[in-house]
C-alpha positions in Angstrom: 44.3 55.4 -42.0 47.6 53.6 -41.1 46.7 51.2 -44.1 46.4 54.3 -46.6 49.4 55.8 -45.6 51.9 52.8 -45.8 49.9 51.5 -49.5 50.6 55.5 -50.4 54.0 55.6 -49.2 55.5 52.3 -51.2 53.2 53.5 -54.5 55.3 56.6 -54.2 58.2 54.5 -53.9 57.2 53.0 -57.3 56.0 56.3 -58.8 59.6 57.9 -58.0 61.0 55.2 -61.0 57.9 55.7 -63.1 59.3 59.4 -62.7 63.0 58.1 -63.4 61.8 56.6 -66.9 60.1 59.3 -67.7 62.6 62.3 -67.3 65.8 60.3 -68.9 63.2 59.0 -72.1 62.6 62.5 -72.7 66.1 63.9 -71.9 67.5 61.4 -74.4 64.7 60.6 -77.1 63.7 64.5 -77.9 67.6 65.4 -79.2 67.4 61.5 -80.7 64.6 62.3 -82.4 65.8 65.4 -84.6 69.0 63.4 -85.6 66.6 61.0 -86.9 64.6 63.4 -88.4 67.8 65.2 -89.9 68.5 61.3 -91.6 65.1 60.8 -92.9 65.2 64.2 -94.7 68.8 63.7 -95.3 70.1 64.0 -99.2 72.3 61.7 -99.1 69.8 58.4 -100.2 71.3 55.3 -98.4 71.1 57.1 -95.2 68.0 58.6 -95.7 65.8 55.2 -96.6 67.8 53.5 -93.5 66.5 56.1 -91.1 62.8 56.0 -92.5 62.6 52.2 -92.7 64.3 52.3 -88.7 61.3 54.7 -87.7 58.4 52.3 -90.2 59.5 49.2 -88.2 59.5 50.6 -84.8 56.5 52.6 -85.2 54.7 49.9 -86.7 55.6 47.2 -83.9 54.3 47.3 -80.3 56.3 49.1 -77.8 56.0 46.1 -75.5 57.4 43.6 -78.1 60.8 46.3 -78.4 61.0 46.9 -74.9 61.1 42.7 -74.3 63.5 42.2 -77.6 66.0 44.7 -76.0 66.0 42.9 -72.2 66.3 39.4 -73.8 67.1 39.6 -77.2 71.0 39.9 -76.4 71.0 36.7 -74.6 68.3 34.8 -77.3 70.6 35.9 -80.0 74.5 35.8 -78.6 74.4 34.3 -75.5 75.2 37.0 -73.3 73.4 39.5 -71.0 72.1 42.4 -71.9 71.0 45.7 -70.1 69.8 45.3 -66.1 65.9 45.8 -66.8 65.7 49.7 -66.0 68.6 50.5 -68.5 66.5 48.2 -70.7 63.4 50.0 -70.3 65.4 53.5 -70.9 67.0 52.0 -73.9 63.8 50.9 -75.2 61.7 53.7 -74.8 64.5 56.2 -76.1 64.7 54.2 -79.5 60.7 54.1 -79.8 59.5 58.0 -79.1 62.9 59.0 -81.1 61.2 57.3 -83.9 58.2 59.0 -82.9 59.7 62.6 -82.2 61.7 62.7 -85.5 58.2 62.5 -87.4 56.8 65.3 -85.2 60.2 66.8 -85.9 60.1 66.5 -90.2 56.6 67.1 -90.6 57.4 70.8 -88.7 60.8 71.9 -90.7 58.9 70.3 -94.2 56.0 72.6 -92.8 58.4 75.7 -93.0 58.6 77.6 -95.9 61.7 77.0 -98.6 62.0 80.3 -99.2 63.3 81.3 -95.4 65.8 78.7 -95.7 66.8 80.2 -99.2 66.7 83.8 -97.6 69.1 82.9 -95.1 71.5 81.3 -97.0 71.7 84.2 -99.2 72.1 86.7 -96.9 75.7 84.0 -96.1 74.0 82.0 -93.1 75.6 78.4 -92.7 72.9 75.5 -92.2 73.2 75.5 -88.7 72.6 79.3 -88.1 69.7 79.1 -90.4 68.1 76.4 -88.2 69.1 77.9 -84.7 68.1 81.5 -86.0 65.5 81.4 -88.3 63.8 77.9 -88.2 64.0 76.6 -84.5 61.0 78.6 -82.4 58.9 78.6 -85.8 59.7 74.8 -85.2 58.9 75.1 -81.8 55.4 76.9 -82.0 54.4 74.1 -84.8 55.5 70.7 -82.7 54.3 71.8 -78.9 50.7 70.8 -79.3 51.6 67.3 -81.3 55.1 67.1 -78.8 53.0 67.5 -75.8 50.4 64.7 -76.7 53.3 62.2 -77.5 55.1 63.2 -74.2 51.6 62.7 -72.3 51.2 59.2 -73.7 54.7 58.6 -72.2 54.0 58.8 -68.8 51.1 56.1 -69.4 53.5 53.8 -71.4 55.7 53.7 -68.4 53.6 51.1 -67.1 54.8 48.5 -69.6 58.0 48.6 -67.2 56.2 46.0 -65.6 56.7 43.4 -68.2 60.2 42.6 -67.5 59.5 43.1 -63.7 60.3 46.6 -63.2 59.1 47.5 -59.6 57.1 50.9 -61.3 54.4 51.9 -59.5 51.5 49.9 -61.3 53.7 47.0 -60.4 53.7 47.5 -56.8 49.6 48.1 -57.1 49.5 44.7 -58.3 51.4 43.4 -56.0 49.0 44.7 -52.9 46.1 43.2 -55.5 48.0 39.4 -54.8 47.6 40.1 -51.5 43.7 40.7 -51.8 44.0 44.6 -51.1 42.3 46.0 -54.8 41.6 49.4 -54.4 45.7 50.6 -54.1 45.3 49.7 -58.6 42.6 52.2 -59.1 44.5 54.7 -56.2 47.2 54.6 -59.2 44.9 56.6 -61.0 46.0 59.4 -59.1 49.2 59.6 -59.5 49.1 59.9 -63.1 46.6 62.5 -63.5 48.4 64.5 -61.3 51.3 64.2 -62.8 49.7 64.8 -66.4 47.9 67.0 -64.7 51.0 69.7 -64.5 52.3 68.6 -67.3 49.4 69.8 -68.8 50.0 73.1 -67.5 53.2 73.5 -68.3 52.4 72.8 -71.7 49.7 75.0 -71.9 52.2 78.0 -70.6 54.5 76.9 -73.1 51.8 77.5 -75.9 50.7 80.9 -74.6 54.6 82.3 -74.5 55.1 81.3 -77.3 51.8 83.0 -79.3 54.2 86.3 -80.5 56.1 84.1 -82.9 54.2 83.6 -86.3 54.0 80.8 -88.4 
């Protein structure tokens, strides 16, 4: 019982910047996201094929291979240190589900009707109020269920961490593994399903208040 309790206490440890990673990537990649969705659907060409190409390379390469280019690629490159290895994790994980988002993000305003946007600006409404007014919890009703999958596989890829020796809490699993002690990996489990767990129900809520607005 004393063994359970001291392997759960320095998981939660671990957990509690598993957490970290998770609530700044999503408090920085989900406005990210629709400015890079605003570029790819941008009129202006130049900027528009730079944003899509940005979000075709770093949805096409492996998370893992971003997250180790941003921690060492400063020093491979210029000779001079780069982000401490959270900051580097933050960094890379707000660049990748950015990329990610904005997609969720265009393929919900392209999924809009033209004519509302037309309606609106006749009636004298800038861009802005058009989107905040008109566009934004139609938006919202259509990227929740897509949103909330992305946002779900987040919390999972916060074990990469690990790779640049992050101390997340997979890492400090396999640490008590090198020590002979295998069962605190699989007591891991738990910790994410919990966690997706109530994220799951928040979700969920979130979808059911928000059934009155039609699409």
């Amino acid at each position: 019982m004393t063994e359970f309790l001291s392997v759960t206490l320095e998981l939660l440890e671990g957990f509690a910047t598993t957490a970290y990673i998770f609530f700044v990537t999503l408090a920085l990649s989900l406005p990210a996201g629709l400015i890079v969705a605003f570029g790819s659907m941008s009129r202006f060409k130049p900027l528009r094929a730079v944003c899509r190409t940005f979000v075709w390379i770093i949805r096409g390469t492996p998370l893992m291979l971003q997250l180790v280019a941003v921690f060492y690629g400063p020093y491979l490159l210029f000779g001079i240190s780069g982000f401490d290895r959270v900051p580097s994790v933050i960094v890379a994980f707000v660049i990748n589900y950015a990329c990610y988002f904005s997609e969720i993000y265009r393929g919900g305003i392209e999924s809009i009707p033209k004519g509302q946007f037309e309606a609106g600006q006749v009636l004298g409404m800038t861009k802005g109020q058009i989107f905040s007014r008109v566009i934004f919890l139609q938006l919202l009703r259509r990227i929740v269920p897509p949103m909330s999958n992305e946002i779900i596989t987040l919390v999972k890829d916060t074990s990469l961490a690990r790779i640049i020796s992050v101390v997340e809490v997979i890492m400090v699993a396999q640490n008590f593994a090198r020590e002979g002690l295998i069962w605190p990996l699989f007591y891991t489990g738990v910790f994410y399903l919990v966690f997706i767990g109530v994220l799951t129900l928040l979700f969920r809520a979130l979808e059911k208040k928000m059934q009155y607005i039609k699409v």
